[in-house]
C-alpha positions in Angstrom: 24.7 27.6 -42.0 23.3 30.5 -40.5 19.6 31.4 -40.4 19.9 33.7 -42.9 21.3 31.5 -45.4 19.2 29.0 -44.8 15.9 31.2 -45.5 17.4 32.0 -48.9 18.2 28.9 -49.7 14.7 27.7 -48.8 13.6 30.3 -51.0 15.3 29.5 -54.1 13.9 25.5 -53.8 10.7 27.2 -53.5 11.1 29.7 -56.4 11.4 26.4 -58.6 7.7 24.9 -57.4 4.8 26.1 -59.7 2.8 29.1 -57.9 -0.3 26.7 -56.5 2.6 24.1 -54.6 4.9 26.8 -53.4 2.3 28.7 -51.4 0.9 25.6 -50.1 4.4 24.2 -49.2 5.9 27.7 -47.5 2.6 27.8 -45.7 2.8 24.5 -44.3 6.6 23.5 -43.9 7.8 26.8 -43.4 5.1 28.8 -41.4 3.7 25.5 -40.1 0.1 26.0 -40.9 -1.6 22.7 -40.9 -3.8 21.1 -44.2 -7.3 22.6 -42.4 -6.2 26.1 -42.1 -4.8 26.2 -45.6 -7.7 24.3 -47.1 -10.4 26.6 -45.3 -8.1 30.2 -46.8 -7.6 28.7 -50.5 -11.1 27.1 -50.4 -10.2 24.2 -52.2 -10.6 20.5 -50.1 -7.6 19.1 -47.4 -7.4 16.6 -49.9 -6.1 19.1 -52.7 -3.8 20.8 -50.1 -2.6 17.4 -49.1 -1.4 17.0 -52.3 -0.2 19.9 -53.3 2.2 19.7 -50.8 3.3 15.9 -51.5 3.7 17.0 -55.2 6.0 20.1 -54.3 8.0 18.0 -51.5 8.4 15.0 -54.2 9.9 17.5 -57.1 12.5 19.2 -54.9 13.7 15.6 -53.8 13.2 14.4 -57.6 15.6 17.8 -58.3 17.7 17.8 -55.2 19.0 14.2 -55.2 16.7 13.5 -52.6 14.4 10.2 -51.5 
């Protein structure tokens, strides 16, 4: 699949996430911005952008056939 592909596809499964997990899982799996960073920008705790992230990750597999 070539990169191109790939980045649309990534964008569709993101499309699918409500607003407040999709920028929190772009910004970390796909820019690679770690919990801190995005905690410290959104001003909400590492704890909420921890989960956020876990709650996006767990739909798409729940959606995607996925573990």
């Amino acid at each position: 699949m070539s990169a191109v592909l790939a980045a649309e596809a990534a964008s569709g499964l993101l499309a699918e996430l409500p607003a407040e997990q999709r920028e929190v899982v772009a910004a970390h799996v796909v820019d690679g911005r770690e919990y801190r960073e995005l905690a410290a920008s959104l001003e909400i705790s590492e704890a909420a952008v921890r989960q956020r992230v876990s709650r996006g990750l767990s739909a798409l597999r729940r959606r995607h056939g996925g573990d």
